[in-house]
C-alpha positions as CSV (number, residue, x, y, z in Angstrom):
1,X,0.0,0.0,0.0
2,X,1.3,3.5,-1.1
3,X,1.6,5.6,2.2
4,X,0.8,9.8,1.2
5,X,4.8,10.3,1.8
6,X,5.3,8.5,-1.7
7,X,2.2,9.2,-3.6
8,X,3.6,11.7,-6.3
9,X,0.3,13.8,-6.4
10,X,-0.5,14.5,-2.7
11,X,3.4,13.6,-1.2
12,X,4.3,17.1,-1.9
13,X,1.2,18.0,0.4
14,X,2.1,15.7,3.0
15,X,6.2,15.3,2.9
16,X,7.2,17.1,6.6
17,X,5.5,15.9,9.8
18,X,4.3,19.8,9.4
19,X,2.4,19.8,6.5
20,X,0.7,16.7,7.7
21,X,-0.3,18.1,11.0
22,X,-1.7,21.3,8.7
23,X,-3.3,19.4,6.7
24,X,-4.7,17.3,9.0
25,X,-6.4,20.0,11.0
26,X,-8.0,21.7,8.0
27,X,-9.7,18.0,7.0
28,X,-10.8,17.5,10.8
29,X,-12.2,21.5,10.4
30,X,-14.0,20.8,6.7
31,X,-15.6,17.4,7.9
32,X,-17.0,19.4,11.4
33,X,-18.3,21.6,8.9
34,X,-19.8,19.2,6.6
35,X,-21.4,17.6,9.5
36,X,-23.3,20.8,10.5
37,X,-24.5,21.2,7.0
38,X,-26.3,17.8,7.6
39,X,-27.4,18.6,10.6
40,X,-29.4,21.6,9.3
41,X,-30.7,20.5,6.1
42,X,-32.2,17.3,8.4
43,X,-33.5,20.2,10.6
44,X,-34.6,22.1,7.5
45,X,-36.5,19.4,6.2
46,X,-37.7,17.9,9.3
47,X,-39.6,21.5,9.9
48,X,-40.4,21.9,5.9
49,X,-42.3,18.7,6.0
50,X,-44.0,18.4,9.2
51,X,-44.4,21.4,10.5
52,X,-45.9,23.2,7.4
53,X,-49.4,22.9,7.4
């Protein structure tokens, strides 16, 4: 299995302990995010649907 030290797309991304620790925290950031944005379109539609008369 290619580890993201050797991949030659994303390695450059990922070559110091640094970057990965960088990069790391903005994935961790982006999926808290994305997880709000469920969170309120479930919301959203749970008060569209039966809360509408």
């Amino acid at each position: 299995m290619i580890s993201l030290d050797d991949d030659p797309i994303l390695g450059r991304f990922f070559d110091t302990p640094e970057k990965k620790a960088k990069w790391l925290v903005r994935i961790k950031i982006a999926y808290i995010i994305w997880i709000i944005f469920i969170i309120i379109g479930i919301v959203t539609i749970f008060f569209y649907y039966f809360l509408t008369p």
